[in-house]
C-alpha positions as CSV (number, residue, x, y, z in Angstrom):
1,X,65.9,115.5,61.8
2,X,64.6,119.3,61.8
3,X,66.0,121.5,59.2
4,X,67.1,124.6,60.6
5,X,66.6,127.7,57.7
6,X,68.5,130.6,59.6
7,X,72.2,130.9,60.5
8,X,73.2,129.5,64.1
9,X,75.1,132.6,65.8
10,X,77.7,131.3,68.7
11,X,79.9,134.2,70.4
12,X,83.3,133.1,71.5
13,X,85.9,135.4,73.5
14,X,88.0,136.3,71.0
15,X,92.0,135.5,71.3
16,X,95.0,135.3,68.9
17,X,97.0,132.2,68.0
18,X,100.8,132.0,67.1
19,X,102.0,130.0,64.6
20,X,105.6,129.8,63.0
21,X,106.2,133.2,63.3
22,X,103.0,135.2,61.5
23,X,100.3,136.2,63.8
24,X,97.4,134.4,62.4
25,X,93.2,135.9,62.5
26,X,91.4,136.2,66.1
27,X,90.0,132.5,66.3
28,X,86.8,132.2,65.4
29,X,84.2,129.6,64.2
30,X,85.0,128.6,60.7
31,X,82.4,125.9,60.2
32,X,79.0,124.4,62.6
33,X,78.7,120.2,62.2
34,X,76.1,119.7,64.2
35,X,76.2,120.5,67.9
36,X,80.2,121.0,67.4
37,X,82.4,123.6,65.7
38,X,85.8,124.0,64.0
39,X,87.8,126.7,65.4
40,X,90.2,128.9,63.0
41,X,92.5,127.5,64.9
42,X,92.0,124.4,64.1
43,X,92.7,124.4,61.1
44,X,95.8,126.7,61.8
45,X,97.2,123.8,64.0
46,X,96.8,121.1,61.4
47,X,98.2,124.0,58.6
48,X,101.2,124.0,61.0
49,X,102.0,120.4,61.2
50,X,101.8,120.4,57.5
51,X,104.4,123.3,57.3
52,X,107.0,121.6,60.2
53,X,106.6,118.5,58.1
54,X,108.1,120.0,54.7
55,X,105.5,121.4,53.0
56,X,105.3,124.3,51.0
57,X,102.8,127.1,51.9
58,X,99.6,126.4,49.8
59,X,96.5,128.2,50.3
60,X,94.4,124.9,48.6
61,X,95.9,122.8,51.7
62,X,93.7,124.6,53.7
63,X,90.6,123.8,51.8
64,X,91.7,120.1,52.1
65,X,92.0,120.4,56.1
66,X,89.0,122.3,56.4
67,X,87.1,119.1,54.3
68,X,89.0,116.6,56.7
69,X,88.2,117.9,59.7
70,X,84.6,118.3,58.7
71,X,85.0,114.6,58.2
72,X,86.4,114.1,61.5
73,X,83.7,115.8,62.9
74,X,80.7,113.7,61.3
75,X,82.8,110.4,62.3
76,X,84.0,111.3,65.8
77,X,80.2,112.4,66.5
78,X,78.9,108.8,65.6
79,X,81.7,107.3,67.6
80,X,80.5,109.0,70.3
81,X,77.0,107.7,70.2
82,X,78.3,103.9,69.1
83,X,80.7,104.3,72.5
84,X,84.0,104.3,70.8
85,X,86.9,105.6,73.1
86,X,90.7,105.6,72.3
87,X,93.1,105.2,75.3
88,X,94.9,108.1,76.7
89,X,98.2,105.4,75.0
90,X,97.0,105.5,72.0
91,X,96.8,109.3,71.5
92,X,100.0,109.4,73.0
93,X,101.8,107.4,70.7
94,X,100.1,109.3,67.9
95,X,101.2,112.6,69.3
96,X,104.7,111.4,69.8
97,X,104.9,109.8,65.9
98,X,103.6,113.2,64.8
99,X,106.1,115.1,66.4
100,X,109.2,112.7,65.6
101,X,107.9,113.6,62.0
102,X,108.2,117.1,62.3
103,X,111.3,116.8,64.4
104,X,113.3,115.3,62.4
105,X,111.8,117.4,58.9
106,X,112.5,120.8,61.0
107,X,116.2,119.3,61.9
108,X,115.8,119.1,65.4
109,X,113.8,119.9,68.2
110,X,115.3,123.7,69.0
111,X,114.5,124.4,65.3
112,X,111.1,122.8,65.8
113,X,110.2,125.0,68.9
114,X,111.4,127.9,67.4
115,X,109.2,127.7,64.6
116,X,106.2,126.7,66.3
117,X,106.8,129.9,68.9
118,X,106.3,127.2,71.7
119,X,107.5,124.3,74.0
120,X,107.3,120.7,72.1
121,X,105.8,119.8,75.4
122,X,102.8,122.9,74.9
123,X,102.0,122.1,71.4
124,X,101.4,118.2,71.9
125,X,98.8,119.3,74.4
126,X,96.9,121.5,72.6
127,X,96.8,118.8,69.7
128,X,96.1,116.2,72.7
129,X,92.0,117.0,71.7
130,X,91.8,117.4,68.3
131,X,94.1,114.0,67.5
132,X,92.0,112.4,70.4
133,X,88.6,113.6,68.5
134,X,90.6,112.2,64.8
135,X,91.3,108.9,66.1
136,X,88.2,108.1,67.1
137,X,86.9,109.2,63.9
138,X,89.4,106.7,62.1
139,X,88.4,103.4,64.6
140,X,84.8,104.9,63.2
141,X,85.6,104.9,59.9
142,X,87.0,101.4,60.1
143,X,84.3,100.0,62.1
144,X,82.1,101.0,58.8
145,X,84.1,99.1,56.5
146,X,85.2,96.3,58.3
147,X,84.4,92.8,56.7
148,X,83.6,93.9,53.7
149,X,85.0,91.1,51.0
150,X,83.8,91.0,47.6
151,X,82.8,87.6,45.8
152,X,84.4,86.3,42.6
153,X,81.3,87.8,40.8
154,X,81.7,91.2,41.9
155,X,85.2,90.9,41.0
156,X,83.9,90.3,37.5
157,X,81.3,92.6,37.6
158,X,83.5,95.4,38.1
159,X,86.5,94.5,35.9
160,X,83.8,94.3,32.8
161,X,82.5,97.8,33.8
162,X,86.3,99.4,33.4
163,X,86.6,101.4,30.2
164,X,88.2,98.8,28.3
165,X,90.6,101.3,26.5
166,X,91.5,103.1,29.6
167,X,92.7,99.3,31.6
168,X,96.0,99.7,33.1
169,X,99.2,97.9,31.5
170,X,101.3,96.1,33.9
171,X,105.1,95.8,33.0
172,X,107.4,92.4,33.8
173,X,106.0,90.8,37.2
174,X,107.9,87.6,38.5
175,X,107.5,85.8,42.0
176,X,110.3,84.7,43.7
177,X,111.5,83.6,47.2
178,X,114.5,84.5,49.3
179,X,116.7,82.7,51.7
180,X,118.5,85.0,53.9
181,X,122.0,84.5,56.2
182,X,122.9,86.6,58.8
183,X,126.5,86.3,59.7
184,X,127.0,85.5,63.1
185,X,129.5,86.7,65.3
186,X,131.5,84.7,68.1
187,X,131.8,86.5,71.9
188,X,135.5,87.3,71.3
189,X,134.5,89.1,67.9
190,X,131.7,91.2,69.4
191,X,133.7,92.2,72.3
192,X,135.3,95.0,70.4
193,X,131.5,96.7,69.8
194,X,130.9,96.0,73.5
195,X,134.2,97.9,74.7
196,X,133.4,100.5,72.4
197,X,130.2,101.2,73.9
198,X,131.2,100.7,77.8
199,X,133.8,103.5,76.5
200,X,131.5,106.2,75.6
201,X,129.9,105.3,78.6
202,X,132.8,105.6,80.8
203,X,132.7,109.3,79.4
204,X,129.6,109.8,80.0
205,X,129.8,108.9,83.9
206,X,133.2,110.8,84.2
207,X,131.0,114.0,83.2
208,X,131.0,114.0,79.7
209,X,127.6,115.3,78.5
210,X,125.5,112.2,77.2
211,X,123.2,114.1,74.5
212,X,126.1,115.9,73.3
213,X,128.1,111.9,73.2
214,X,125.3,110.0,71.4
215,X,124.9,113.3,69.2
216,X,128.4,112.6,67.7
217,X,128.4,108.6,68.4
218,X,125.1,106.7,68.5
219,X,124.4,104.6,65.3
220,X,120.8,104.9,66.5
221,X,118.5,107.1,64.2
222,X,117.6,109.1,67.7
223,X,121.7,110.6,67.6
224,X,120.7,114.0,66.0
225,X,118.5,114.8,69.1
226,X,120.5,113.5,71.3
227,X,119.6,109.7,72.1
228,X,116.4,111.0,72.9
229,X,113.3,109.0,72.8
230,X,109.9,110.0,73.2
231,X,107.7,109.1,76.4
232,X,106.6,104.8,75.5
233,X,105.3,102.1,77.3
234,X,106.7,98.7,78.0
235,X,105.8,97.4,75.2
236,X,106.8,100.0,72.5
237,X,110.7,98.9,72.6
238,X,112.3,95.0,72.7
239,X,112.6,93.2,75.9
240,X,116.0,94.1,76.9
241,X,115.3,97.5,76.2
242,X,112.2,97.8,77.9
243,X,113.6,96.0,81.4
244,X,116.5,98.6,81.2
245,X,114.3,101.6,81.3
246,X,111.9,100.2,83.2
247,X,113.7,99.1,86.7
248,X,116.3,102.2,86.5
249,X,115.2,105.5,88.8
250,X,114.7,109.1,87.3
251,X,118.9,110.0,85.9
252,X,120.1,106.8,86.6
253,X,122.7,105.3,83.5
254,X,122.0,101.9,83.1
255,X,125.3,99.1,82.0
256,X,125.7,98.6,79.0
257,X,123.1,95.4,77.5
258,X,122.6,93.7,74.0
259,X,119.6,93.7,72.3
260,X,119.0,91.9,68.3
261,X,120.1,95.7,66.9
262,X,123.3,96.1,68.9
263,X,125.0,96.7,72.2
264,X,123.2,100.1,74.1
265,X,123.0,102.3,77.4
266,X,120.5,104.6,78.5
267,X,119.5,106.7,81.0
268,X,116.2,107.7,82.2
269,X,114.9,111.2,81.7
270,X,111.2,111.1,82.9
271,X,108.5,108.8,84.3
272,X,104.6,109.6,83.9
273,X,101.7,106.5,84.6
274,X,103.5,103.6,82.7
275,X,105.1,105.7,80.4
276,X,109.4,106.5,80.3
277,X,111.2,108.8,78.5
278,X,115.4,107.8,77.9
279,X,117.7,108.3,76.1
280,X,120.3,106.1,74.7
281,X,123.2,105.2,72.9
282,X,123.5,102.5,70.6
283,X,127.0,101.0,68.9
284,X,125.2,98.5,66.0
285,X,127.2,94.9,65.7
286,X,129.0,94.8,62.2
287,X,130.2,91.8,60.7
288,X,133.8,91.1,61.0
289,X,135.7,89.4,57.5
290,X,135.7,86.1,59.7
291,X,131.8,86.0,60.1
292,X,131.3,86.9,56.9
293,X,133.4,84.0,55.8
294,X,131.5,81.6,57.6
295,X,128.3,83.2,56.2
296,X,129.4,82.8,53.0
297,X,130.6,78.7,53.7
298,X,127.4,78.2,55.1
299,X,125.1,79.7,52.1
300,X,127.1,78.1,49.3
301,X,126.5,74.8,51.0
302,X,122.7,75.4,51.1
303,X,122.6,76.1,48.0
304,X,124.6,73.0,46.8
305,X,122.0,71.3,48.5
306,X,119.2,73.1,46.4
307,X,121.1,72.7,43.2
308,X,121.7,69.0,44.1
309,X,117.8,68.4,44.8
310,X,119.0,67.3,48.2
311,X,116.3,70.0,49.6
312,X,113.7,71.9,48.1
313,X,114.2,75.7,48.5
314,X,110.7,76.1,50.5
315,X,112.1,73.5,52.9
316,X,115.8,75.6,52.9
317,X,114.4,78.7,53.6
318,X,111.8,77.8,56.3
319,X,115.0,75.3,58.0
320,X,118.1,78.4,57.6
321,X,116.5,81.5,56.7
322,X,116.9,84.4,59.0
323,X,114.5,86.3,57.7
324,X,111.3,86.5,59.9
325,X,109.3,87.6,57.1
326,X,109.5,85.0,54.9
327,X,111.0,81.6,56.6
328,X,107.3,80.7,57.8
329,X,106.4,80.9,54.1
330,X,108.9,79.2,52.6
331,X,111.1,82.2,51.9
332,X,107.8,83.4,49.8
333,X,107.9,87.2,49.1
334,X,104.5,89.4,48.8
335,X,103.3,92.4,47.5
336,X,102.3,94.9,50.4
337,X,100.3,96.8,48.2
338,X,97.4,93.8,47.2
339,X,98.8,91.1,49.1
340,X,99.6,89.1,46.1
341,X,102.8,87.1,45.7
342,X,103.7,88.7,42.4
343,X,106.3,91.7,42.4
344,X,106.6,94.5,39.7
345,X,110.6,94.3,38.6
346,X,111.0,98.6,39.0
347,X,109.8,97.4,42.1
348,X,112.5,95.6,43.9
349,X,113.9,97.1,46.2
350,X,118.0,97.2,45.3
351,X,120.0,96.6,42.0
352,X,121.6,94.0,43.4
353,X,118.2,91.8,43.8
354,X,117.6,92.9,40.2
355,X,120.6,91.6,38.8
356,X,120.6,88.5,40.8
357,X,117.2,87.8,39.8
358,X,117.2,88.8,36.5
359,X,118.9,86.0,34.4
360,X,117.2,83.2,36.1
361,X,114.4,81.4,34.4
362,X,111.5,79.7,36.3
363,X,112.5,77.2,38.4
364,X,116.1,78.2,38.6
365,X,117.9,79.7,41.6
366,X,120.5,82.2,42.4
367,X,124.1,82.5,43.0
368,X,124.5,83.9,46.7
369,X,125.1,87.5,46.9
370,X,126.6,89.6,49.7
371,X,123.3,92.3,50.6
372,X,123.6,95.9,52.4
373,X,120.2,96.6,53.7
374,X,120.1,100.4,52.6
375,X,117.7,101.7,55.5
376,X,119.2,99.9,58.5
377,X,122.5,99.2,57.1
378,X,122.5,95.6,57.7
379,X,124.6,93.0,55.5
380,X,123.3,90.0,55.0
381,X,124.0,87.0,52.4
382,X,121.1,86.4,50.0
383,X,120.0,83.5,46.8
384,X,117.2,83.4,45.2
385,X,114.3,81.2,43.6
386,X,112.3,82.4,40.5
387,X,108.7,80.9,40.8
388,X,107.3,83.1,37.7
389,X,108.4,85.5,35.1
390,X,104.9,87.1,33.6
391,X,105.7,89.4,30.5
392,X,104.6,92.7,30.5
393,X,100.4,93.1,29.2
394,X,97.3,94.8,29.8
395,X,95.2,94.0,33.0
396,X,93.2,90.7,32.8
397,X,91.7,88.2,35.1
398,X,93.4,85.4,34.6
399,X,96.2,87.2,35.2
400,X,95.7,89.6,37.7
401,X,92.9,89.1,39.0
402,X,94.4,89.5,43.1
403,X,95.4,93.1,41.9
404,X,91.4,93.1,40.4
405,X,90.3,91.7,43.2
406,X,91.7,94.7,45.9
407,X,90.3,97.6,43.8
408,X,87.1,95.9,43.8
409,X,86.8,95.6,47.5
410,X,88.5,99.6,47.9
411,X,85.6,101.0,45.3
412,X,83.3,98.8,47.5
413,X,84.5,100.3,50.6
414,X,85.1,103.6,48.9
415,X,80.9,103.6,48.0
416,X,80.0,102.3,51.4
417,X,81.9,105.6,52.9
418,X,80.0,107.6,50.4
419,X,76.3,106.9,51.4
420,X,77.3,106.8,54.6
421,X,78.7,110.7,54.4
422,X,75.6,111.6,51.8
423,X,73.3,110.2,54.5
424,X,75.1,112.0,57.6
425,X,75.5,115.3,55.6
426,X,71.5,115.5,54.7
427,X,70.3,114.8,58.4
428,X,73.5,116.9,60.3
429,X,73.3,121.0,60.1
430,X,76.6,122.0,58.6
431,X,77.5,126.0,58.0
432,X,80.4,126.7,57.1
433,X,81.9,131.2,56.9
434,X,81.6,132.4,54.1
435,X,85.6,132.8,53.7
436,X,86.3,129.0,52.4
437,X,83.3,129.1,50.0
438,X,85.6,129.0,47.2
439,X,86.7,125.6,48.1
440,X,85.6,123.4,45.9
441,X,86.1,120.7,47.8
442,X,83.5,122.4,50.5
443,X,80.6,123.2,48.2
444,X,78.8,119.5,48.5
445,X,78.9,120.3,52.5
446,X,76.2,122.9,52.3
447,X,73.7,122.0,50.0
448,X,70.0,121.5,51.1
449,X,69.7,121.7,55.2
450,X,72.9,123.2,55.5
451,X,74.0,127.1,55.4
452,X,76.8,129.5,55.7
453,X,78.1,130.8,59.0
454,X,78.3,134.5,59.5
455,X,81.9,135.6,59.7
């Protein structure tokens, strides 16, 4: 590819952006990829969402955004010529995860519009092209890395070329397995959770207002904005959800329905192509003392069982377990991070699992225990089955070599991304203003071919 030696000049009609509440530069171009450019305010949008989402100002943020969109930039331009396209859906539901975030960090979506000195509505669309141009880059990205797998002798290979005084220590790993009870309610039990919700609705049709209803009432994590849900297709909710919102017209209340998380009503707000936008109210289904009785009956007797050798625990959990998880696994729990089945102890995930498996030794299994899901609230009745107990040591292969095994293939995939970017940055003109030269981060992005825009 050419080399171009003198500074591409582009002159833009100049106009001011808004964000928060400081009047930011007149945009301009801060950097040239190629035949593309990133906008001031491009990087001022990004800057924002980092701000609604928590953040503290930092001027080195910028430096980081400015690096990742010239990224963006280099991968998005190869998708384009490999024909990679992202469905108007799929930017959507970015858009729509991206402002829940900020929504919910900015607490609510009043203080979220006042500090972005615009409609929720008019900032998703002006992100609509840059998260459009970013996904892209990201099926990119993957598409570069997919399949790659590393053999048993690159595994070795690498762990021999770690510093062997700098290998990381590993504290107390066990694996174990887990058969979980739900309690389950009769009809005449649940009834109370169904009148309570046809109540609120009641309200609601005798003009109560139904934001300001699920705002003090919904056990749905939606209730602080009022039941609201963002626009989703058919798809994005459970079955009986999704025919609810999807057969009612624009305003209509629907009767209240049961779905797996509780009993619910909704009304619709908004149609657009296949998308709907409701809001709803949602009373959850608690165990009553007689449920969790039979619960309890039932989970002592499986564990007699076990005890007794009547039934293996694998066989148990994959027969009784309610946990969709594990049951097709034989109640077998993994590690997310490397996919192994062995789980650092300060990892679990309450005290109560701690306890409960911390006296037993291989082989053995748990009393039951009665379980309160922390995040959805859930109580369920647990026991547990120690496979392994491996004391704490420095990393080895024999012992770890799963754990070896995933940083080989992410400095594998990490290497392929670099002489992929090395090769892209020598043969793509990059300039970038002057302003952000004391980026670090930005000084590799304008060596050789490359130059500085003029401010």
């Amino acid at each position: 590819m050419k080399k171009y030696s003198s500074v591409v000049f582009l002159v833009l009609a100049s106009f001011t952006f808004t964000f928060g509440q400081e009047a930011q530069l007149v945009d301009r171009i801060i950097a040239t990829v190629g035949t593309s450019y990133i906008l001031q305010s491009d990087l001022e949008m990004e800057y924002t969402q980092y701000l609604a989402s928590g953040n503290a100002p930092s001027e080195q943020v910028k430096c980081y955004i400015v690096q990742q969109l010239l990224t963006s930039k280099l991968l998005s331009q190869q998708a384009a010529i490999d024909s990679i396209e992202v469905s108007e859906n799929e930017v959507d539901d970015n858009l729509n995860q991206r402002i829940r975030v900020m929504t919910q960090r900015a607490g609510g979506r009043e203080r979220l519009e006042e500090f972005l000195n615009r409609s929720i509505l008019q900032h998703k669309e002006e992100m609509r092209p840059m998260v459009a141009e970013q996904l892209k880059g990201n099926k990119m990205q993957a598409q570069l890395v997919s399949g790659i797998d590393v053999t048993p002798q690159e595994v070795k290979n690498y762990f021999e070329s770690l510093d062997k005084d700098s290998l990381p220590y590993f504290d107390t790993e066990i694996e174990y397995s887990q058969l979980v009870l739900k309690p389950e309610l009769t009809k005449e039990e649940k009834e109370q959770f169904r009148e309570k919700a046809e109540g609120y609705r009641t309200q609601i049709i005798n003009g109560s207002d139904f934001g300001t209803i699920a705002r003090f009432y919904s056990e749905d994590g939606s209730a602080p904005f009022g039941g609201e849900l963002d626009y989703s297709t058919r798809d994005s909710w459970v079955k009986e959800f999704s025919a609810q919102a999807f057969k009612l017209k624009e305003g209509e209340i629907s009767p209240v329905f049961e779905t797996q998380f509780g009993y619910h009503f909704l009304q619709v707000l908004d149609r657009r192509g296949e998308e709907v936008k409701v809001r709803h109210l949602l009373i959850r289904i608690k165990p009553t003392a007689a449920a969790l009785e039979r619960a309890k009956l039932k989970i002592d007797s499986i564990a007699t069982q076990i005890s007794n050798k009547k039934i293996g625990f694998s066989t148990a959990a994959s027969l009784y377990s309610d946990d969709n998880n594990t049951k097709y696994n034989g109640g077998v729990v993994t590690n997310m991070e490397d996919r192994s089945t062995l789980i650092p102890v300060n990892q679990l995930d309450d005290v109560a699992v701690f306890n409960a498996i911390d006296p037993l030794k291989p082989g053995e299994v748990s009393k039951p225990i009665l379980y309160t899901d922390k995040a959805s609230g859930e109580t369920t009745y647990r026991i547990y089955y120690l496979k392994s107990r491996i004391a704490p040591h420095k990393a080895n292969l024999d012992q770890d070599f799963a754990k070896i095994k995933e940083a080989a293939r992410q400095d594998k995939v990490n290497r392929t991304l670099s002489e992929w970017f090395e090769s892209r940055r020598e043969s793509t003109y990059i300039a970038i203003n002057p302003d952000f030269m004391s980026c670090s981060e930005l000084k590799i992005w304008t060596t050789d071919n490359n130059a500085v825009v003029s401010k």
